[in-house]
C-alpha positions in Angstrom: 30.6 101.4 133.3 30.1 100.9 129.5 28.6 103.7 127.9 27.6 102.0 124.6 28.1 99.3 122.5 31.0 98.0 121.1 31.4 95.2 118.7 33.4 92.4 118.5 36.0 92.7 115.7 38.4 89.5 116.6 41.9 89.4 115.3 41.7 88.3 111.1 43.2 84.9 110.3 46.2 87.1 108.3 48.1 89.7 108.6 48.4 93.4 107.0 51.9 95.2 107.1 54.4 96.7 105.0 55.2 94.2 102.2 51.6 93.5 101.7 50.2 94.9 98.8 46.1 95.6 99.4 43.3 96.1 97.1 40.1 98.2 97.6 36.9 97.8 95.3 33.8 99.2 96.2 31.8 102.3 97.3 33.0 106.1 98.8 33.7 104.2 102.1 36.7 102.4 100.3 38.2 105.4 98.9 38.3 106.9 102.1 39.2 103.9 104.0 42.2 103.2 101.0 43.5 106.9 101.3 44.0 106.5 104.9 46.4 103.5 104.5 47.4 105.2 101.0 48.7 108.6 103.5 50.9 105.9 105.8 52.7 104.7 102.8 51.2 101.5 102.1 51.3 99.5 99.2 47.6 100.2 97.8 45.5 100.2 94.8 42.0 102.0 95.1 39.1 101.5 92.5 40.7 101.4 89.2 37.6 102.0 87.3 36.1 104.5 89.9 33.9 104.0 92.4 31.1 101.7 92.1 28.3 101.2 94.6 26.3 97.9 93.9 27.8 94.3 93.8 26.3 93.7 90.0 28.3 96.3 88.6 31.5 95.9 90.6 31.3 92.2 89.4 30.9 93.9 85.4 34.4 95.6 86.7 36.7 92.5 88.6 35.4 90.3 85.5 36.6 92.4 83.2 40.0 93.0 85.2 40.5 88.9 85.6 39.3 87.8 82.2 42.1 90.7 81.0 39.6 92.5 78.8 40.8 94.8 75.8 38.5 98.0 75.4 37.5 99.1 72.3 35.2 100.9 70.2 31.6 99.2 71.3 32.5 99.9 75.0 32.6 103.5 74.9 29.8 106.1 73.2 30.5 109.8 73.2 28.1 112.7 74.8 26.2 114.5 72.5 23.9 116.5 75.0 26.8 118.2 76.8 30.8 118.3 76.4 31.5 115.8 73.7 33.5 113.2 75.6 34.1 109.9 75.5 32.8 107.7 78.5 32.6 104.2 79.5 29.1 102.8 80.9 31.6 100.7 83.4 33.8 103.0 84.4 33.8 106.8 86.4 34.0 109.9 84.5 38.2 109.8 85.3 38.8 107.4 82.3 36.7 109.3 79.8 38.4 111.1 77.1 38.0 114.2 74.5 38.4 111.2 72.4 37.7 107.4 71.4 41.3 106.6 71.4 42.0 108.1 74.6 39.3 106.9 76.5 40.1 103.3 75.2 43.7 103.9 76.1 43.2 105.0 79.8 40.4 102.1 80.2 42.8 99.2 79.5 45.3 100.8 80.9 43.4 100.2 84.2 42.7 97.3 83.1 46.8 96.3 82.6 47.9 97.9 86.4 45.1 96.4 88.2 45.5 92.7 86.8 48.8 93.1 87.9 48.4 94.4 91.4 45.6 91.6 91.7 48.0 88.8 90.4 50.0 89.8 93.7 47.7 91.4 95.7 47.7 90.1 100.0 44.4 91.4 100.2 41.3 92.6 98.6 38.4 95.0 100.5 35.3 95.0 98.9 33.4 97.6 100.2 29.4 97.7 98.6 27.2 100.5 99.3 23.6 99.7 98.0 21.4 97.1 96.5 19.9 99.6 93.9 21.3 98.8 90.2 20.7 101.1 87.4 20.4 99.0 83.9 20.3 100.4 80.5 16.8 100.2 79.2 17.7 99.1 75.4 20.3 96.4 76.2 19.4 95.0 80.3 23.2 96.0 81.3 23.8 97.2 84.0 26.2 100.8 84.8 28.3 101.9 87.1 28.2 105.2 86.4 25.3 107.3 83.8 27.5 110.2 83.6 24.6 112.3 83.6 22.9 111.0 80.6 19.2 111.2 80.1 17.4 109.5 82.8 15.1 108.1 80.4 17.7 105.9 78.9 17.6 103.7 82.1 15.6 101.8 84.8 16.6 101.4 88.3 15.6 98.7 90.5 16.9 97.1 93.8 18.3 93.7 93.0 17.2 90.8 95.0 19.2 88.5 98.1 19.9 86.0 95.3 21.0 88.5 92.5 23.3 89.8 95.2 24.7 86.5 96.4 25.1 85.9 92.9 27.1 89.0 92.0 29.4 88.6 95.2 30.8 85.2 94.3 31.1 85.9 90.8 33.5 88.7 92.6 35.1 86.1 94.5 35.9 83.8 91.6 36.8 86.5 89.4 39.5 87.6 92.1 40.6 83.6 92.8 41.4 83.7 89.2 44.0 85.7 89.6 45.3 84.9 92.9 43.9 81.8 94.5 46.0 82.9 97.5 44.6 86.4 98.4 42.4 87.5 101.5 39.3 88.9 100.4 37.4 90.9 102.7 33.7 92.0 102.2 31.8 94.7 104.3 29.2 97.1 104.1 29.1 100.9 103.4 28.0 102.6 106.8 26.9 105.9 104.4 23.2 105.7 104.0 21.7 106.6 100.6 18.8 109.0 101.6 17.9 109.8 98.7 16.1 106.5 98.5 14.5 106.9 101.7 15.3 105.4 104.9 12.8 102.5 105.0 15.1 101.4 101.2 17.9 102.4 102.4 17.8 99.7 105.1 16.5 97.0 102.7 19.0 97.7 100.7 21.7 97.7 103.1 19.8 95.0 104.4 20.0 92.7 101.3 24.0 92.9 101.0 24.1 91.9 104.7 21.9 88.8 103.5 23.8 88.1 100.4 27.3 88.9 101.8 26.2 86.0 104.6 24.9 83.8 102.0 28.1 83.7 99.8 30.9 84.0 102.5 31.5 80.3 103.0 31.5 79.3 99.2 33.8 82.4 98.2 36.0 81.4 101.0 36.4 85.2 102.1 35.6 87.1 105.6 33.4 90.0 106.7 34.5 93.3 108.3 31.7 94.8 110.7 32.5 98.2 109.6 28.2 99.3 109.0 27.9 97.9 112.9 30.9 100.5 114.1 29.1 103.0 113.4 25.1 101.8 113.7 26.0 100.6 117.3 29.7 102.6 118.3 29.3 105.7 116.6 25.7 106.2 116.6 26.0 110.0 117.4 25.6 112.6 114.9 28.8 114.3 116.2 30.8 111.5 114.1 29.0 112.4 110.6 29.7 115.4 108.3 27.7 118.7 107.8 25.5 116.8 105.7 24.1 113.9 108.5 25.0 111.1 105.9 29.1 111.1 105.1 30.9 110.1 108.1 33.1 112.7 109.5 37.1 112.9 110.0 36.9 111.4 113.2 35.1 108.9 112.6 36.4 107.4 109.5 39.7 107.3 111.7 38.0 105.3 114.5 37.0 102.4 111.8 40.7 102.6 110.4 42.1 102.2 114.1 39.3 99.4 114.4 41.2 97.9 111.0 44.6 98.2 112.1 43.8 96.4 115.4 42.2 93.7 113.3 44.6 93.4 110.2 47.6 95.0 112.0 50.2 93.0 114.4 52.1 95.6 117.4 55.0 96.3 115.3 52.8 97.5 112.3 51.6 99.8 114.3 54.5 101.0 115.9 55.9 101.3 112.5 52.2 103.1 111.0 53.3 105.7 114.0 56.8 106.4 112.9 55.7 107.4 109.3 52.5 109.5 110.4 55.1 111.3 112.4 57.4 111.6 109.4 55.1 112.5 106.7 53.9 115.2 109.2 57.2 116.9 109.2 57.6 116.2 105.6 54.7 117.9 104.4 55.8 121.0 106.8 54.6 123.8 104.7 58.1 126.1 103.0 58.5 129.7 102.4 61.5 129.9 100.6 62.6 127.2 98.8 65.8 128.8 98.0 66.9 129.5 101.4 69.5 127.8 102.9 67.6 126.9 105.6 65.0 125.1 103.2 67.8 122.9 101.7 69.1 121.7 104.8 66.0 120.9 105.7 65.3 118.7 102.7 68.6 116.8 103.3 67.3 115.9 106.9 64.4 115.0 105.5 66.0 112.6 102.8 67.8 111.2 105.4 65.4 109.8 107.9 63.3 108.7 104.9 66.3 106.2 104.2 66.6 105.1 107.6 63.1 104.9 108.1 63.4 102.6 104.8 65.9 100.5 106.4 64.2 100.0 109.7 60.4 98.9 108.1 61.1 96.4 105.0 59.1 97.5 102.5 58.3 101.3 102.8 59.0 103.1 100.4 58.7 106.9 101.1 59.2 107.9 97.3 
C-alpha cells in the first residue's frame, strides 16, 4: 500500500563523487543542501557572494564571476544611518568592510576563488527561491541584498516568465563561459516566502517553474524536483521547523538522500558512509587535551584519516 506520493527522480546523465568538484548558487536551500555534502568531505563551493534568492540578481553575481570583474570604488557605498561599513549592493553583508579597501579586497577576492572553482567545477546547483526582485529606485539595478537601508530607496516587483527565462540563461552562458563542460543543475527552493502571502508565493514559485522549463533546452542544463519532494513527499508539517516555513533536520536530509541516489553511484555511497562514520568519531568531544589518553586518540584518528584517503581517491580529510 502506498501511503503518499513519491516522485520520480531518475538517475542524472553524470555522476557526483569524490574527485568532482561542485558548485552551489542560489537561495537558503543551497546553503543547506551545500553544507550537507560540505560535512562528508566533498569538494564544494557555496555562494561566494552570499545568498541570493531571485534569478536576476544571481545572474548580476555569475556575470560578474565569468567576465572576471575587478571591484572598486563605484561598487560599494558606505552606511551612514547605522555602523559605518562598507557594503556591496551585490553581495551579503559577509564581504562588507569597516572600510573601502577592505570591502573591495574581500569582493574580488570572491571573485578570484570562485572563477577558479568554476573554471574546474563537475557541477553547478542553482537553487532560486522567489520571483520578487528588489531594484534601486535612482539607477533600475537590481540587489541582492539592501542591508537594511532605507526602504524608500527601492521598489520591489515580481519579475515576469520572460524576465526570468531571460535571467536563467544569461546564468547558463555566464557558467559555459567558463567551463563549456560542467553539469548545471537548476531547481526550486521548497521554503515558501510568506511574507508575501501564499497566493504570491505560488506565483512566484510558479513563474521559476515556468521560466526554468522555458530555458532548460537552450542552456543545455537539467532540473532537480527538489520543490515536488516536499509539496508531494513531505507534505506534513512534522518535516518543517518551529517556524512552519524552513524545512526541518529531517527533512533536508531526505532531499540530500533523494540527491545522492540521483548524482551518487553505490560506491559513493558506500564511501559517503565510511566518512560520516569517521567525522563522527572525529568530532568526539575531549576533556583533557593533555592527557595521554587524548593523544593516542588523535594518533588513531590521523591514522584512519590516511587510510581512509588511500581507499576513496580524492578525500581529503584535512
Amino acid at each position: 500500500m502506498e501511503l503518499f506520493t513519491r516522485v520520480d527522480t531518475p538517475k542524472a546523465g553524470f555522476e557526483i563523487d569524490y574527485t568532482s568538484r561542485i558548485a552551489f548558487f542560489g537561495s537558503c536551500f543551497a546553503d543547506n543542501i551545500s553544507a550537507q555534502f560540505t560535512a562528508r568531505k566533498f569538494n564544494v563551493l557555496a555562494n561566494p557572494f552570499g545568498t541570493v534568492y531571485n534569478p536576476v540578481s544571481l545572474e548580476s553575481q555569475v556575470k560578474a564571476i565569468a567576465d572576471g570583474k575587478v571591484f572598486g570604488e563605484d561598487d560599494v557605498f558606505q552606511d551612514t544611518r547605522c555602523d559605518g561599513l562598507w557594503h556591496c549592493w551585490d553581495a551579503h553583508s559577509s564581504l562588507s568592510g569597516a572600510t573601502k579597501e577592505e570591502c573591495i579586497g574581500k569582493l574580488n577576492a570572491a571573485t578570484a576563488q570562485a572563477r577558479d572553482f568554476l573554471r574546474k567545477a563537475d557541477a553547478v546547483f542553482i537553487t532560486l527561491g522567489t520571483a520578487f526582485v528588489y531594484y534601486l529606485k535612482d539607477s533600475g539595478m537590481p540587489v541582492s541584498n539592501c542591508h537594511r537601508q532605507d526602504p524608500n530607496l527601492f521598489t520591489r516587483r515580481m519579475i515576469s516568465v520572460d524576465e526570468a527565462t531571460e535571467a536563467i540563461r544569461e546564468i547558463a552562458t555566464s557558467i559555459r563561459q567558463l567551463n563549456r563542460n560542467t553539469h548545471i543543475v537548476f531547481t526550486v527552493s521548497p521554503l515558501r516566502h510568506m511574507g508575501d502571502g501564499a497566493h504570491n508565493n505560488t506565483l512566484s514559485k510558479a513563474t521559476l517553474q515556468l521560466a526554468i522549463n522555458k530555458a532548460l533546452e537552450e542552456a543545455n542544463a537539467t532540473y532537480f524536483p527538489s520543490y515536488e519532494i516536499v509539496m508531494d513527499e513531505l507534505r506534513d508539517y512534522r518535516f518543517y521547523a518551529d517556524d512552519m516555513v524552513h524545512l526541518s533536520k529531517t527533512a533536508e536530509e531526505y532531499i540530500f538522500e533523494q540527491m545522492t541516489e540521483t548524482y551518487c553511484d553505490s560506491t559513493t555511497r558506500e564511501n559517503m558512509a565510511k566518512v560520516e562514520k569517521f567525522m563522527k568519531m572525529a568530532n568526539h568531544r575531549i576533556q583533557d587535551e593533555s592527557s595521554p589518553a587524548t593523544q593516542e586518540f588523535k594518533k588513531k584518528i590521523a591514522v584512519q584519516a590516511a587510510e581512509l584517503e588511500k581507499q576513496i581517491p580524492g578525500l581529503s580529510l584535512r
